[in-house]
C-alpha positions as CSV (number, residue, x, y, z in Angstrom):
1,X,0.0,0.0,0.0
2,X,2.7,2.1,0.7
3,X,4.5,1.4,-2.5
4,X,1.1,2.4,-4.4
5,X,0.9,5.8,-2.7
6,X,5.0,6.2,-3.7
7,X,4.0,5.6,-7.1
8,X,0.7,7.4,-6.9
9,X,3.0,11.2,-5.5
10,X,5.6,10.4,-8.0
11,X,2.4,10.0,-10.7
12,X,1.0,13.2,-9.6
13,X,4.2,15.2,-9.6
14,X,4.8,14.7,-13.0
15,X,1.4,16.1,-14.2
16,X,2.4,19.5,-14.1
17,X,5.1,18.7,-15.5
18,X,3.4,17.6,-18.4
19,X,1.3,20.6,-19.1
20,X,4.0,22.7,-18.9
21,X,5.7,21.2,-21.6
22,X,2.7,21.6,-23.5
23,X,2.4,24.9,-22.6
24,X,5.6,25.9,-24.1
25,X,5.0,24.1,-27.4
26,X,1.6,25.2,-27.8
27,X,1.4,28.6,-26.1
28,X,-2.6,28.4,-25.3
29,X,-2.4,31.9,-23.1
30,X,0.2,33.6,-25.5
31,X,-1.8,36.8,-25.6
32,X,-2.1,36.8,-21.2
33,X,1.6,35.7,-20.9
34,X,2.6,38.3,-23.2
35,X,0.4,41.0,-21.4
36,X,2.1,39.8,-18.3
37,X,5.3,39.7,-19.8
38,X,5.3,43.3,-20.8
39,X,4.3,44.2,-17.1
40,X,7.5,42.7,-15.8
41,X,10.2,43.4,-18.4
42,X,9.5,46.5,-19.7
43,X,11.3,49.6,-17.5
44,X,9.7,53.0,-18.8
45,X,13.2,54.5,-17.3
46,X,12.8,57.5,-19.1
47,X,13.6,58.3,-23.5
48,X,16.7,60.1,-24.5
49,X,17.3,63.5,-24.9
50,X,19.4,62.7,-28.2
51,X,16.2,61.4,-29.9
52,X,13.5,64.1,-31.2
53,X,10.7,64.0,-33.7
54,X,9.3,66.0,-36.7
55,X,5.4,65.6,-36.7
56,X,3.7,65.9,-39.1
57,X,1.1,66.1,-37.2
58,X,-2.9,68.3,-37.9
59,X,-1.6,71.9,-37.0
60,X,0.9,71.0,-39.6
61,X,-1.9,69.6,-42.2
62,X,-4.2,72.6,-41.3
63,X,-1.4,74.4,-42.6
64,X,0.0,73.0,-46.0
65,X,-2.8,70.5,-46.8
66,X,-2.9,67.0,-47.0
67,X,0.4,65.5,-47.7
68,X,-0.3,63.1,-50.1
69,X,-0.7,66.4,-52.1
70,X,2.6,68.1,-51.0
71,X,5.2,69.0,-53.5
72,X,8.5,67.1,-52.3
73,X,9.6,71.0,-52.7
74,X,8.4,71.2,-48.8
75,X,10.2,68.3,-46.9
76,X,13.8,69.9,-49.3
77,X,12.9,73.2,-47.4
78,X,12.8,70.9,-43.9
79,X,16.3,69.4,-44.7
80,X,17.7,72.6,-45.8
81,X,16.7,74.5,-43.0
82,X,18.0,71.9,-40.7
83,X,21.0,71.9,-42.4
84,X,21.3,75.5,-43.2
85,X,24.0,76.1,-40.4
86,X,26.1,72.9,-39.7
87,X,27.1,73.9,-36.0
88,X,23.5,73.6,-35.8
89,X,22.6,70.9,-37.5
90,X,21.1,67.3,-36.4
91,X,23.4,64.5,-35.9
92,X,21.3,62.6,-37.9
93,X,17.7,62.9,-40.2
94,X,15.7,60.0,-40.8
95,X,12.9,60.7,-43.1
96,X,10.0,57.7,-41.9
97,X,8.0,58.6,-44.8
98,X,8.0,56.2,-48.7
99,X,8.9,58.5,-51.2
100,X,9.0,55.4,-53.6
101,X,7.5,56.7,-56.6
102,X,8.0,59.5,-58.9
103,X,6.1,62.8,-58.3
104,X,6.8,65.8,-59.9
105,X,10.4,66.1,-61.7
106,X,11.5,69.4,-60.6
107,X,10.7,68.5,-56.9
108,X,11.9,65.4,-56.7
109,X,15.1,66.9,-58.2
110,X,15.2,69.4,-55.4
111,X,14.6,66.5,-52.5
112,X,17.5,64.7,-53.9
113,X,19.6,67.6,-54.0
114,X,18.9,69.1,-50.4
115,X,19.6,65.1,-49.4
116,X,23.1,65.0,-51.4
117,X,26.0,64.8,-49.8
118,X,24.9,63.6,-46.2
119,X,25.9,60.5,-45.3
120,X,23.4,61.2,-42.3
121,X,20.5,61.4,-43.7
122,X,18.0,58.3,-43.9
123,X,14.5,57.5,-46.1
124,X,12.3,54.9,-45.3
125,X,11.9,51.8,-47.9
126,X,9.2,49.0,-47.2
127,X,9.8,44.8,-47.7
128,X,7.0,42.9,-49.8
129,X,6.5,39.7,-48.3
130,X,5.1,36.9,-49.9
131,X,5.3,33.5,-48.8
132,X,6.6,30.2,-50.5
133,X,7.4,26.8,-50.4
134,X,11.4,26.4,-50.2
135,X,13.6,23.2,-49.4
136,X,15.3,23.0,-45.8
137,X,19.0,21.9,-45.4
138,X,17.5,18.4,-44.5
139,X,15.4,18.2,-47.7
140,X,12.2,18.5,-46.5
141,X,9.9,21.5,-47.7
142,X,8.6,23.9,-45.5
143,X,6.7,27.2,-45.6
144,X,8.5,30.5,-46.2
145,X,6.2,33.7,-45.0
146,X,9.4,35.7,-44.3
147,X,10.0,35.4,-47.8
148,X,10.9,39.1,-49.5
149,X,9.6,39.0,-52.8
150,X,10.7,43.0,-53.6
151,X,12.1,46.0,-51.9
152,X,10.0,49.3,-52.5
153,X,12.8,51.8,-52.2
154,X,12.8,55.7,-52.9
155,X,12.8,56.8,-56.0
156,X,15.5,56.3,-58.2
157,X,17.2,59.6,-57.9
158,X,16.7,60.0,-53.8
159,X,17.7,56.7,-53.4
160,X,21.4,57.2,-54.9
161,X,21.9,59.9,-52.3
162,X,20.6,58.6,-49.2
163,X,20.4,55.6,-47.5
164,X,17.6,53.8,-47.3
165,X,15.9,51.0,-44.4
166,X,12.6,49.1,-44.4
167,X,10.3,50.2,-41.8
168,X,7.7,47.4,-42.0
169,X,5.4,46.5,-38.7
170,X,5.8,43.1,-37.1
171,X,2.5,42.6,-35.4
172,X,2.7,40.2,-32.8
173,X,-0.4,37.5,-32.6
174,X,-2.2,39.1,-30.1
175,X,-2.1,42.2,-32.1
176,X,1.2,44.4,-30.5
177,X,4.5,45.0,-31.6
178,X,6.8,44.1,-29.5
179,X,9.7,42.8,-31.7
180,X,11.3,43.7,-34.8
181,X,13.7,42.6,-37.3
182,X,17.2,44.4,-37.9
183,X,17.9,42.9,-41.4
184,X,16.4,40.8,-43.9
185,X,18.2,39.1,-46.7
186,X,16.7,39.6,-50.2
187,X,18.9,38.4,-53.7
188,X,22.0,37.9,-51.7
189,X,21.6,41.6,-50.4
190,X,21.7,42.2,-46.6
191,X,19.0,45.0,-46.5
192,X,19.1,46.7,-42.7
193,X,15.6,47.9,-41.1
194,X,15.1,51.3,-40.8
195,X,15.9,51.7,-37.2
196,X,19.4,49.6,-37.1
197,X,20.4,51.8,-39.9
198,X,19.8,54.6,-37.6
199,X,21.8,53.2,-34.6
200,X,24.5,52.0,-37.1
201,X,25.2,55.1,-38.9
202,X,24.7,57.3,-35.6
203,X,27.5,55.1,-33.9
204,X,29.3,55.4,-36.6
205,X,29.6,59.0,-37.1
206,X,30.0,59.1,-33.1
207,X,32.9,56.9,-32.6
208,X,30.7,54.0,-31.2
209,X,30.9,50.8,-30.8
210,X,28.3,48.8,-32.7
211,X,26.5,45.8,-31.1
212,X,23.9,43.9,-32.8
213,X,21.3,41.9,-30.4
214,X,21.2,38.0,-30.4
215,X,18.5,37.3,-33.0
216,X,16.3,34.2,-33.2
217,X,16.5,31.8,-36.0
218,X,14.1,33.9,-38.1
219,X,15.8,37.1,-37.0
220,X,13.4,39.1,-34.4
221,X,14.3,40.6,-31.4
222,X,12.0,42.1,-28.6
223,X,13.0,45.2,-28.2
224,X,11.9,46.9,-24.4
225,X,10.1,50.6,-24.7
226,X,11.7,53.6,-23.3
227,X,8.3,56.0,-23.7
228,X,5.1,56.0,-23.7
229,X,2.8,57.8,-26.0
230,X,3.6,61.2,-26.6
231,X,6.6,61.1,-24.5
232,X,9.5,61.6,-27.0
233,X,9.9,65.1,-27.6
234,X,7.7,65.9,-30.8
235,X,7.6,69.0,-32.3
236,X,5.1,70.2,-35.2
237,X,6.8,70.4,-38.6
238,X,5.0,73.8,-39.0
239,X,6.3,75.4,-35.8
240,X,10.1,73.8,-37.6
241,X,9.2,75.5,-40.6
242,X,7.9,79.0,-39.1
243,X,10.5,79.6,-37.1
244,X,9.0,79.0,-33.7
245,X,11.1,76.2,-33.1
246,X,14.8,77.3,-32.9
247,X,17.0,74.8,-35.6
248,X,18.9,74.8,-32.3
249,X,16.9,72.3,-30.7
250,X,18.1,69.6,-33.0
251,X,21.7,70.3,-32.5
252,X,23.7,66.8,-32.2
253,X,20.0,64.9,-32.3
254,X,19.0,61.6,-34.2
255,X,16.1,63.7,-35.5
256,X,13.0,61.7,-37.0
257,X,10.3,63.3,-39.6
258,X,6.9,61.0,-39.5
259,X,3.7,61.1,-39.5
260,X,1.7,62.2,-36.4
261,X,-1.8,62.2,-37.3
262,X,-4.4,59.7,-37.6
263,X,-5.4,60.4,-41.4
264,X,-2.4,58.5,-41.8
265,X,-3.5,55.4,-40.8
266,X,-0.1,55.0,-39.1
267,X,-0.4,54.0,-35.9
268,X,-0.3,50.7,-33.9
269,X,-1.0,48.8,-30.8
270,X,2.1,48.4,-28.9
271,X,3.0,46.5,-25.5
272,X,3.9,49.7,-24.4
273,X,0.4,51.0,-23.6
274,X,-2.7,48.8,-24.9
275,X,-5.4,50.9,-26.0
276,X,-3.7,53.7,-26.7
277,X,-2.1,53.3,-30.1
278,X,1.4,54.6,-30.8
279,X,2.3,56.5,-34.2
280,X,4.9,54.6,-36.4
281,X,7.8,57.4,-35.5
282,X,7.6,56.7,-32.2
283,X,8.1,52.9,-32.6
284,X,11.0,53.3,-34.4
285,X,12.2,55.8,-32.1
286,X,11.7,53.0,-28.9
287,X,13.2,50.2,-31.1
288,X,16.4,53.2,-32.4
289,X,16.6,53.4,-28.0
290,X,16.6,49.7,-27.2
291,X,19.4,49.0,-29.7
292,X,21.3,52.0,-28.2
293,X,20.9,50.7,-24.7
294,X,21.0,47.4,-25.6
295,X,16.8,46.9,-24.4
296,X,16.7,44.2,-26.4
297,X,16.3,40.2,-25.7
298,X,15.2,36.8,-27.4
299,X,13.1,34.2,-25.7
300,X,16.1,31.1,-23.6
301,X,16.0,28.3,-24.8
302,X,13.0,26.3,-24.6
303,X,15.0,23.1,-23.2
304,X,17.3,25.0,-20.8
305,X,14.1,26.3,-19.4
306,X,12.4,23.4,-19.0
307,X,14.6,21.6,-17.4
308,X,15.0,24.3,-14.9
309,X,11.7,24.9,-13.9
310,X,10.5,21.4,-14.5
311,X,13.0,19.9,-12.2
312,X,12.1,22.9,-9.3
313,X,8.2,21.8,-10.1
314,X,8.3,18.4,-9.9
315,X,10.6,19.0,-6.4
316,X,7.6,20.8,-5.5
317,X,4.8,18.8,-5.9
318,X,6.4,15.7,-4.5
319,X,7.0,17.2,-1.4
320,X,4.0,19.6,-1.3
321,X,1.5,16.8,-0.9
322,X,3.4,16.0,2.5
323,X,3.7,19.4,4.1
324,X,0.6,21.2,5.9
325,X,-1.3,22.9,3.4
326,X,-0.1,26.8,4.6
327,X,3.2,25.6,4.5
328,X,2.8,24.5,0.7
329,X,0.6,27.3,0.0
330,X,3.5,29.9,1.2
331,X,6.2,27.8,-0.4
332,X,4.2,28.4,-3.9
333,X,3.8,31.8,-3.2
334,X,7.5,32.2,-2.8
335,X,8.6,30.0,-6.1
336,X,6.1,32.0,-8.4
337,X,8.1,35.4,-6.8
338,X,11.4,33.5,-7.6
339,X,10.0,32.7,-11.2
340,X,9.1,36.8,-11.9
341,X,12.3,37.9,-10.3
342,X,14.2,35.6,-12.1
343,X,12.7,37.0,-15.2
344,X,13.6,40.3,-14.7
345,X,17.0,39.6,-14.2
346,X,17.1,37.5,-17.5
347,X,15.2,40.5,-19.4
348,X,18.1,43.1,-18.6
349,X,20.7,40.0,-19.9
350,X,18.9,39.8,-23.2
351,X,16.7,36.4,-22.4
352,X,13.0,36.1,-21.9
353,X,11.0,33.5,-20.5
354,X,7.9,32.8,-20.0
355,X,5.8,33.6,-17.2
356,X,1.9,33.2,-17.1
357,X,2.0,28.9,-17.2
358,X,4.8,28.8,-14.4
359,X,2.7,30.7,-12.1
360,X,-0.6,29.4,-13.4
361,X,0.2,25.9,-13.0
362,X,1.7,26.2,-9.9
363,X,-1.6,27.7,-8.7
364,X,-4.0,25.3,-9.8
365,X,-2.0,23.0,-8.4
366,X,-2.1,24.8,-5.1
367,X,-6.0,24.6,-5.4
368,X,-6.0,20.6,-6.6
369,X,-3.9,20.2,-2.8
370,X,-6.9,22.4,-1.1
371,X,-9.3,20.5,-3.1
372,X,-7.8,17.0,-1.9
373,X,-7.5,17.9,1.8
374,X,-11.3,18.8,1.8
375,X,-12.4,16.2,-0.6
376,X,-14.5,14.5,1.9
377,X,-16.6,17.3,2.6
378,X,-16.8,18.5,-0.9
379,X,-17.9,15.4,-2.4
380,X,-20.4,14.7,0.0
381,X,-22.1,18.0,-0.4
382,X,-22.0,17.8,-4.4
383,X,-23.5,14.5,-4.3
384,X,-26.2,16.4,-2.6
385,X,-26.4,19.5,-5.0
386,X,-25.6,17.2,-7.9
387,X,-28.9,15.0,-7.0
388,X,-30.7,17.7,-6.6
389,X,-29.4,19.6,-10.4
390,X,-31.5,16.8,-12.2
391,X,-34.5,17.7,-11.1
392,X,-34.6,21.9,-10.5
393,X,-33.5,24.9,-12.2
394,X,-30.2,26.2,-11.6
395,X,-31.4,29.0,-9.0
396,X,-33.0,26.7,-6.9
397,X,-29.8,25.0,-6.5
398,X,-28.2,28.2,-5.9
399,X,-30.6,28.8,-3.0
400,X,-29.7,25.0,-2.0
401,X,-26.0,26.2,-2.0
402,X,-26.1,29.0,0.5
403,X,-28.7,27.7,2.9
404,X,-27.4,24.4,5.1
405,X,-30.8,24.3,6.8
406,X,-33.1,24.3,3.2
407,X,-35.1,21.5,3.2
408,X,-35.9,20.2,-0.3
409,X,-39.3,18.9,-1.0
410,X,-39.3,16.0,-3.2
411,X,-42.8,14.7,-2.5
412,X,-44.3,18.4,-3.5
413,X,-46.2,21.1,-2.2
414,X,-49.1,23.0,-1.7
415,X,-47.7,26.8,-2.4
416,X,-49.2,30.6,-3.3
417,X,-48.1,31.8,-5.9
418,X,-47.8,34.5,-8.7
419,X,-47.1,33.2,-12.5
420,X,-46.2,34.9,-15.3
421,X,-46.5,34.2,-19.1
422,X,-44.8,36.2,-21.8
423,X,-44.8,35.7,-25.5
424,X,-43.6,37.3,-28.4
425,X,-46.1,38.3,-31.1
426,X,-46.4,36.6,-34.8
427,X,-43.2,34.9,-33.9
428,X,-44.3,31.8,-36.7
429,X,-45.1,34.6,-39.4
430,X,-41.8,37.0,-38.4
431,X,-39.7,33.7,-38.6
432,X,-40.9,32.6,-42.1
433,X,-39.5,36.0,-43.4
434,X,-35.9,35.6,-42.4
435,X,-33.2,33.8,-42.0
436,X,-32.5,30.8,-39.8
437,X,-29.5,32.5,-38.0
438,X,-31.6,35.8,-37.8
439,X,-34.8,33.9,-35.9
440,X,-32.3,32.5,-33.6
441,X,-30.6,35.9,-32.9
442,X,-33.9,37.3,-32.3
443,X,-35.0,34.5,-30.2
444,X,-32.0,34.5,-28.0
445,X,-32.3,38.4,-27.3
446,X,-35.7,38.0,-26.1
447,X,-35.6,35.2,-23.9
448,X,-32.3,36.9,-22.9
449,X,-34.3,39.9,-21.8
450,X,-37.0,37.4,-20.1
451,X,-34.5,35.7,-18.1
452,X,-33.1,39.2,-16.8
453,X,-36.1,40.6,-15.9
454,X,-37.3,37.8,-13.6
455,X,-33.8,37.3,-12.0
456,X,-34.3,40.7,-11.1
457,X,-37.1,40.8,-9.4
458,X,-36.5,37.6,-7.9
459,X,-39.1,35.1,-9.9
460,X,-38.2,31.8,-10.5
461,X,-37.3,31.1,-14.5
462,X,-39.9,27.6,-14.1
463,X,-39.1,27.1,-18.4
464,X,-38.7,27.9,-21.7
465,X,-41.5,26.7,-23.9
466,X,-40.9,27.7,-27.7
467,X,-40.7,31.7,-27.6
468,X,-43.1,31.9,-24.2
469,X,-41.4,32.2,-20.7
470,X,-42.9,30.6,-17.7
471,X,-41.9,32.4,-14.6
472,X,-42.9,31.8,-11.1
473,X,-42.9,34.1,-7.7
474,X,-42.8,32.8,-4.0
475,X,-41.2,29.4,-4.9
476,X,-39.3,27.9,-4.0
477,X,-39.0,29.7,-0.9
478,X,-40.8,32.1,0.9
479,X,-40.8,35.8,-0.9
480,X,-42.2,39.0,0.6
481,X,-44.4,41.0,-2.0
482,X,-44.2,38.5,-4.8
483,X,-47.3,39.1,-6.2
484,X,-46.3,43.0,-6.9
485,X,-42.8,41.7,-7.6
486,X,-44.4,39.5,-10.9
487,X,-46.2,42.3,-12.2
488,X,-42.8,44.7,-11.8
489,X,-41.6,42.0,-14.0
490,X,-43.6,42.9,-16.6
491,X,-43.6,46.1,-16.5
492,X,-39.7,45.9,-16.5
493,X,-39.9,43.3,-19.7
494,X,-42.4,45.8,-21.3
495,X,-40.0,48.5,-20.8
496,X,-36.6,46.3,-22.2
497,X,-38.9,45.3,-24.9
498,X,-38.9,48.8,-26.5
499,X,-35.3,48.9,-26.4
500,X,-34.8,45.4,-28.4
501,X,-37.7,46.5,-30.8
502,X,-35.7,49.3,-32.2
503,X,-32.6,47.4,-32.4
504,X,-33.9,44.9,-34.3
505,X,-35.8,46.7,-36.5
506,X,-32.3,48.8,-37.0
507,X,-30.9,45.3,-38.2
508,X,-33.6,43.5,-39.7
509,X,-36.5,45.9,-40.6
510,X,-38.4,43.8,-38.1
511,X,-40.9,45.0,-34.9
512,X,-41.3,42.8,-31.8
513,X,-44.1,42.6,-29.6
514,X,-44.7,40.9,-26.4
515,X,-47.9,39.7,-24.3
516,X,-47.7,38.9,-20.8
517,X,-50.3,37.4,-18.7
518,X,-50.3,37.3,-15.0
519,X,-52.5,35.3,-11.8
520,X,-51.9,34.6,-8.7
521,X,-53.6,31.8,-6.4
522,X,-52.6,28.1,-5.2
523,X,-50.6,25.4,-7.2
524,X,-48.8,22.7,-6.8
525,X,-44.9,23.0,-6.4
526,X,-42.6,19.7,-6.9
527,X,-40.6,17.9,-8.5
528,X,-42.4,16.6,-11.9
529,X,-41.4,14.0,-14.4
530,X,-40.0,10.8,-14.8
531,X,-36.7,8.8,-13.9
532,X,-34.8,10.6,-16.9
533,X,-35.8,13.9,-16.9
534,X,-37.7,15.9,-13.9
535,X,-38.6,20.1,-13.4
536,X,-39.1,21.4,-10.5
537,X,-42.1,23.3,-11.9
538,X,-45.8,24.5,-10.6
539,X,-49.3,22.8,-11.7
540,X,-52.9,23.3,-11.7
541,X,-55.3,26.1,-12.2
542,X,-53.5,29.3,-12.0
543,X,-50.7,28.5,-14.0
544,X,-53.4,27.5,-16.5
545,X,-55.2,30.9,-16.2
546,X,-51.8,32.8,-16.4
547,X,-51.2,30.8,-19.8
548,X,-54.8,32.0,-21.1
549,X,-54.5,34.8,-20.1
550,X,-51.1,35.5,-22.2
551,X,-52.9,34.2,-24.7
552,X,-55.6,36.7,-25.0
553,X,-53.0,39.9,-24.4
554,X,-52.8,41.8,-27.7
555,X,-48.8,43.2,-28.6
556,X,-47.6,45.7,-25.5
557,X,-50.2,44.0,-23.2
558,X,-49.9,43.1,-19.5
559,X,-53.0,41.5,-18.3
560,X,-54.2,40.8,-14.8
561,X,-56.0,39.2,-13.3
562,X,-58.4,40.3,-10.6
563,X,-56.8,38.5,-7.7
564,X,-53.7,40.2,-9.2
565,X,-55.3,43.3,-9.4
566,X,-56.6,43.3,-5.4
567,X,-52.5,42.7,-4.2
568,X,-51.1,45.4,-6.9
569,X,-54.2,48.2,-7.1
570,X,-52.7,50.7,-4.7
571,X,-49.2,50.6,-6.5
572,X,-49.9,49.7,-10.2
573,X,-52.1,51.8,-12.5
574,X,-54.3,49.9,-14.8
575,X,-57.6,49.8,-16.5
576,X,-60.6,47.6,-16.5
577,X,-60.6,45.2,-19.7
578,X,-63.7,43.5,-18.7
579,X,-64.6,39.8,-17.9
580,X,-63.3,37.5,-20.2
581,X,-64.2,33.8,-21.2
582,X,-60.6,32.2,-21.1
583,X,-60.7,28.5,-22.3
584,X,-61.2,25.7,-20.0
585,X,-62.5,27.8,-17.4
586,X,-66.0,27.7,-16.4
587,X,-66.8,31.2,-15.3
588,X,-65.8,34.7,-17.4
589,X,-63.1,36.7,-15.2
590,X,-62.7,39.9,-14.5
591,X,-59.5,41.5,-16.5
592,X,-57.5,44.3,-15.7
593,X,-54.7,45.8,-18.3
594,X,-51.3,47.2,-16.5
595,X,-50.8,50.9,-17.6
596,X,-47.4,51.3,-15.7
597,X,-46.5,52.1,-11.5
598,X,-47.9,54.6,-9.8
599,X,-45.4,57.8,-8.8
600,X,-45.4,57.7,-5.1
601,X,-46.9,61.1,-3.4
């Protein structure tokens, strides 16, 4: 026996192992562990003062027009004024704009000469990806989507007097950029990205020494953010251009000219700050800062990992199972810390490493450890709630839950009640007229709005029954005021029931209606049915005269009943309908439409 429970720990302490491997492979919570991630490894510790931006941002637009229309004559006059005095002048201009194709000769003439010369100046180019099927050093074939099937560079006569780099966005699968790719090889040509041409030819001209980040096989590298939003110093291109802005304040700067304005369709969702998009200019900025303070890292190795923290879980769990459970529980507490820490300190040597399934797994297995020690107690009360689930709607089980001392009535039960019957209005002729998936969409936002109104006020949802809802007050247990409470319900449904009627006639040029139909007296409560399949549900005369009463509402209608009517007068206006021969009932009763609640004095 002994031997068994051995084997049974050692068993047990491998699971996690298990799903961690297959965490790793598969990445299941990529877009959590990323969000996480970013929490722990990026340091906003403040952008450079050598890195400024252009914008050309709306005060700039409002100013020269859209710049798709600009001569080329404009951004010359930029480059010349920055350049006008050279004890002045920018250590380096990067242009983050595609000037690819050919505009106007005498322009593009004059951008290409303002440009020539400088060996610090820098245009933006863009890679054309397409994927295809190549053959692997092994021989096998594989897909290619990193393939670059052109370059689109500036045009001819810019591009033979500046350099050029591809500023193309790698979007990350849960929708962030958070790594990039220095170079890509295309025709034998090493072609750099727009930002390690900046730190290249800025360490260059500043006696630097160049360091290129460890890469992954396909070449990325996360790069860590410096700013935020808005937090590189940005300065319109018209306050440049008028003067307002001294030349002076680029003096020595890596000085970048992008767009800055959302008609350019340039901005993205960075790991920076989610929900805030960040302009293109100020990527490349935060990717031009990693590289120049070496922010940058590549995920360790997937099997050094593994065996590290694999070996540190299974430790864990083979012992855990021994300890007293706050011992364990602290224990986990303190490896999880250990795993983030540990993180840290890899992100600032150039490694990252996962951190959401460590710290997930170890937690669930903390709960599994809870869940075993209590077992006893837990099973036995499920097998009670779990009996019980067969036979009664979820909120009685609820109830059943939270009170110890709730007796449950299997046999059944003599009970007052109040039930209500709503139904929507020429369903069977509004369903022949549209789609399948548009009946259903319908459907489902009405009984939707049903089951929220009765919850509400504290009814019972007793069933669904085609497109009517059956809802009961004062069952299961006891309920003050339930007969009032049922016809709030349908004043509350009456009032939701506008609101869905003009959304749906906004998406399917259909109207709505419902008609609800209300009584209260004595039925039968229990549990009704056979062996497979039991409701706890109420019988007998009043739910029948709720039913026919629903039936005889017309579209917007709330009738009453006058035993309804005697519990709700004082509070609830409505109007005499007159006595009405409901089918199956022997004697006409008197019927009362609801008009709405009356304003308190």
């Amino acid at each position: 026996m002994k031997l068994h429970k051995k084997l049974f720990s050692v068993i047990v302490a491998f699971i996690p192992i298990i799903f961690l491997i297959a965490s790793i492979i598969w990445k299941p919570l990529y877009t959590y562990d990323s969000l996480l991630c970013d929490r722990i490894y990026t340091t906003m510790d403040g952008i450079s003062p050598k890195i400024k931006i252009i914008a050309v941002d709306e005060e700039t637009l409002e100013a020269y027009g859209i710049f798709q229309k600009w001569s080329r004559e404009k951004t010359a006059d930029l480059i010349e004024m920055l350049y006008k005095d050279e004890t002045k002048a920018p250590a380096l201009t990067a242009l983050d704009f595609l000037f690819i194709d050919n505009g106007n000769a005498q322009a593009d003439a004059r951008l290409a000469e303002a440009c020539a010369g400088r060996e610090n100046i820098i245009v933006a180019s863009n890679l054309v990806y397409r994927g295809t099927t190549e053959q692997s050093e092994y021989g096998g074939m594989y897909y290619n989507k990193w393939n670059v099937d052109s370059v689109e560079k500036p045009y001819e006569e810019l591009s033979k007097v500046v350099q050029s780099g591809y500023t193309n966005a790698y979007i990350a699968e849960d929708g962030c950029i958070r790594y990039t790719k220095l170079t890509e090889q295309y025709q034998d040509v090493l072609i750099p990205s727009f930002a390690w041409l900046m730190y290249e030819t800025y360490e260059k001209q500043q006696g630097g020494e160049i360091v290129k980040p460890t890469t992954t096989a396909n070449g990325q590298v996360t790069f860590f953010y410096s700013g935020k939003v808005g937090e590189f110093p940005h300065f319109s291109m018209k306050s440049v251009m008028d003067g307002t802005v001294p030349i002076e304040e680029f003096k020595d700067c890596i000085v970048l000219i992008g767009a800055y304005a959302p008609g350019f369709q340039d901005a993205y969702t960075t790991s920076a700050e989610k929900g805030n998009p960040m302009y293109g200019v100020e990527i490349q900025a935060n990717i031009l800062q990693a590289l120049m303070e070496r922010k940058t890292a590549v995920p360790l190795s997937g099997g050094t990992y593994l065996l590290v923290s694999g070996i540190v879980m299974y430790l864990f769990f083979l012992l855990a199972r021994k300890q007293k459970l706050f011992s364990a529980i602290a224990e986990a507490c303190i490896l999880i810390f250990l795993h983030f820490l540990t993180g840290k300190v890899l992100s600032g040597r150039g490694y990252t490493i996962p951190q959401i399934y460590f710290a997930g797994i170890m937690a669930v297995g903390v709960i599994c450890m809870i869940g075993e020690k209590y077992c006893a107690e837990i099973i036995r009360r499920k097998r009670v709630l779990s009996t019980f689930k067969k036979y009664v709607a979820p909120q009685v089980v609820d109830q059943l839950a939270k009170d110890n001392n709730f007796k449950t009535r299997i046999e059944g039960e003599k009970r007052e009640v109040a039930v209500l019957f709503v139904d929507l209005r020429d369903f069977t002729a509004l369903s022949e007229s549209l789609a399948p998936e548009q009946v259903v969409k319908i459907l489902n936002e009405y009984l939707a709005l049903t089951t929220s109104c009765i919850l509400k006020n504290n009814g019972m949802l007793d069933k669904f029954i085609g497109d009517a809802t059956m809802a009961v007050f004062n069952a299961p247990v006891s309920q003050e005021d339930y007969v009032y409470q049922a016809v709030h319900t349908a004043i509350d449904m009456q009032k939701e029931a506008e609101k869905l009627t003009v959304g749906l006639e906004k998406q399917f040029d259909k109207k709505v209606s419902f008609g609800i139909g209300i009584h209260c007296g004595e039925a039968v409560i229990g549990n009704i049915g056979c062996e497979f399949r039991m409701d706890y549900t109420a019988i007998g005369d009043t739910v029948n005269t709720a039913a026919r009463l629903e039936s005889r509402a017309g579209a917007g209608d709330i009738l009453i009943s006058e035993a309804v009517y005697r519990e709700v007068k004082d509070r609830v206006d409505a109007e005499a309908v007159g006595e009405m021969e409901l089918k199956g009932k022997s004697r006409r009763i008197m019927v009362y439409r609801v008009l709405g609640i009356k304003e308190e004095n």
